[in-house]
N, C-alpha and C positions, 0 to 999 in steps of 0.2 A: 731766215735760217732754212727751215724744213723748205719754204714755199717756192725759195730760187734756186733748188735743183727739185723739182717733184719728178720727172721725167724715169728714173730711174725706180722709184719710189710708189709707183699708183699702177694698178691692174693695169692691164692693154684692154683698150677699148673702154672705160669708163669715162661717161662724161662727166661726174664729179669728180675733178681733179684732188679734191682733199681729202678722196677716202683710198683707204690703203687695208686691204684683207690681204696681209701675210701667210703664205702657205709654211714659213719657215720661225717662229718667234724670234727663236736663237739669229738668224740671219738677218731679221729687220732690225733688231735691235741695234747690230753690229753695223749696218747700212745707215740710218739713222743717227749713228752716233760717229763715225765718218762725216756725214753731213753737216753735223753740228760742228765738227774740227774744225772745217773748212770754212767754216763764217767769216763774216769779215772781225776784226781787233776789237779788242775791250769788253766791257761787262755784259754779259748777256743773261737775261733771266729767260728761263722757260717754263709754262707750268703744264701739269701732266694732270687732268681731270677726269670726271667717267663718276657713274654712280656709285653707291656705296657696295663693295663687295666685286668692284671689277680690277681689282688687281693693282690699283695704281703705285702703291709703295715696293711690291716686288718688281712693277717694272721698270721703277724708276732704280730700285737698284742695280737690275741688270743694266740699266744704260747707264748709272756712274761706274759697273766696272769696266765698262764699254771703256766710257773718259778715262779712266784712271784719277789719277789728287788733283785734277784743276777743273774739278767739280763739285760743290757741297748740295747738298740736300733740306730744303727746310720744307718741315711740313703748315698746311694751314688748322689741323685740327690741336696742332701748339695753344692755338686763341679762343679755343672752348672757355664758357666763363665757368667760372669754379662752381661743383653743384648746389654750396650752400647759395650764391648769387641766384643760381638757377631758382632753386626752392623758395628765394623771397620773391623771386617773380613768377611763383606759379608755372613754368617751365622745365622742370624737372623731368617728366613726364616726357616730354619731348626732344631731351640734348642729341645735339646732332642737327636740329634745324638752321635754315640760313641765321634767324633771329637770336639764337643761342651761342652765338662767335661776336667777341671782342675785332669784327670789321674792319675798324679806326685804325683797331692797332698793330694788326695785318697788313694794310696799307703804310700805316708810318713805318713797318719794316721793311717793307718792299722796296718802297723811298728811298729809304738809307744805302740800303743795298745797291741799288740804282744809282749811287751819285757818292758811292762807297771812299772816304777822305782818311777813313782810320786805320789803323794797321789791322785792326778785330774786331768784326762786330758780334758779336754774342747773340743769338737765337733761342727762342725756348723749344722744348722738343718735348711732343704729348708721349705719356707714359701709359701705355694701356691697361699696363695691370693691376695703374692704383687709379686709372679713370681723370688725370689731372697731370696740367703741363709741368714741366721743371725748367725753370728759368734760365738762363747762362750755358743754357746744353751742351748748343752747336756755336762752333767759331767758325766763322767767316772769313778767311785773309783777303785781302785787298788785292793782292794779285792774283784772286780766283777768276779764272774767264767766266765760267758757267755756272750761274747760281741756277738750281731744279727747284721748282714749288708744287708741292701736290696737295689737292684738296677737293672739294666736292663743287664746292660753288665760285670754282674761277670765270666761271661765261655768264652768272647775273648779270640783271641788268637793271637792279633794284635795290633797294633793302641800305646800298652802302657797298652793296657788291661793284658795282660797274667801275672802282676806281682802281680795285685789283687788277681788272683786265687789261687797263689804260698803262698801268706798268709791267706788262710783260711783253717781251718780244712775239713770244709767240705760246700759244694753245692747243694742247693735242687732249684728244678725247677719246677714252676706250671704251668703245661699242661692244658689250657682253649679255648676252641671254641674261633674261630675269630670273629664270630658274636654275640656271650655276651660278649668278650671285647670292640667289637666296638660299644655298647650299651651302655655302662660303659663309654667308654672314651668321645663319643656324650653328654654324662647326667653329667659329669665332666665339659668340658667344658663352657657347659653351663649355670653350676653353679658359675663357676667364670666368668660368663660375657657376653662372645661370643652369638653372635646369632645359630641359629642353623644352617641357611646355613654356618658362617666361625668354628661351630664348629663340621660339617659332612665333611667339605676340609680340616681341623686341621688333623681329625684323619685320611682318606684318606691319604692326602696327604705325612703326617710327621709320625705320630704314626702308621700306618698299614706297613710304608715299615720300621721303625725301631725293626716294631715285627717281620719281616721278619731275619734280623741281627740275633738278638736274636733266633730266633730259630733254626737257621741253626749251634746255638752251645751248645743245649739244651744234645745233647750227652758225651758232657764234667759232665756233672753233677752227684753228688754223687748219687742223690734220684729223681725220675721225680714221682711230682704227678698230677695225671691225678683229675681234678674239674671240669665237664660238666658245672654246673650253679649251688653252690650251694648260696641261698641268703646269708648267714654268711659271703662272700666274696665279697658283692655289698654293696659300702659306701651307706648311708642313704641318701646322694642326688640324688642319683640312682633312687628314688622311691617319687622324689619331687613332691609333686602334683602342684607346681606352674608352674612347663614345662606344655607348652600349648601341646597338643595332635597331630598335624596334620601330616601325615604321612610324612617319608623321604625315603630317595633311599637308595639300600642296598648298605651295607659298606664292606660288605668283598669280 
């Protein structure tokens, strides 16, 4: 996909051909998703990865409106295991690690998808506001070219992860400062609930060392785009004027 036109696609003058710092979001997006038209027939998976808090589900929706309907979206945080699962395994504490995703059953949907025979495959899709998937979410048609997957740990190469990677065309990774995702993931939090002090030891605690993971396999990946801060990437609670104002302690 992305790798056989990069020409068009990567700074002038870098000798990383897979990193791509967009001066324009709106314009890469729209380049990028050209690109992907132009592929060669049939089912294509792609997955859109990057640590927690780097925008992956808003980009990926700008690039389905890119596509238009002959592209669906499945996410990987669908295969969280349920919290009471969590809690009998002492796990709780930490959802959102590689080890607290149902794997297996990520890849057996990828599978399907991949070698797709049915008229609909039905997807579950993570609901953030009650913390837990819902089954039968997303339908798939068989005559979709472009199936998107987003998720934290598409470039493992462990755990169970490495089989993910094996079914996807191709890997793109967005490179974002620690300290606007740990702004993002503070402003998230909070928007489902948490107070601010449990949700600055949220991301501390659980989300800055799962972005740790995740980065240290950001080299696995097709395309690395580098996104300092741009706002087309920060959900709209992000910018909630209901968050009370008073200062917190740095998170990165």
């Amino acid at each position: 996909m992305y790798a056989a036109s990069n020409d068009a696609g990567t700074p002038d003058g870098r000798e990383d051909r897979r990193r791509y710092a967009p001066a324009d979001l709106t314009e890469m997006v729209s380049h990028l998703a050209s690109v992907l038209r132009d592929g060669s027939g049939g089912r294509r998976l792609l997955g859109v990865t990057g640590a927690p808090g780097a925008g992956k589900s808003t980009f990926c929706a700008l690039l389905q409106a890119e596509l238009g309907t002959d592209s669906t979206l499945v996410g990987m945080d669908a295969f969280h295991l349920a919290d009471e699962e969590l809690i009998r395994l002492g796990r709780r504490g930490r959802k959102g690690a590689p080890d607290t995703f149902d794997v297996d059953g990520y890849v057996a949907l990828l599978r399907r998808l991949r070698n797709q025979t049915a008229e609909t495959i039905y997807a579950p899709r993570f609901e953030r506001s009650i913390e837990a998937a819902i089954a039968g979410a997303v339908p798939v048609q068989r005559d979709t070219a472009m199936v998107i997957t987003e998720g934290n740990y598409l470039l493992l190469d462990d755990g169970g992860w490495d089989a993910v990677r094996s079914e996807l065309d191709e890997v793109w990774y967005l490179d974002v400062p620690t300290t606007v995702r740990a702004e993002r993931l503070v402003a998230r939090h909070r928007h489902h609930g948490k107070s601010r002090a449990d949700a600055e030891q949220w991301t501390r605690d659980v989300d800055l060392r799962n972005a740790e993971i995740v980065a240290a396999a950001a080299r696995r990946a097709d395309l690395i785009i580098e996104v300092p801060n741009d706002p087309l990437l920060a959900p709209a609670h992000d910018t909630d004027s209901s968050r009370d104002t008073d200062s917190s302690e740095e998170l990165s």
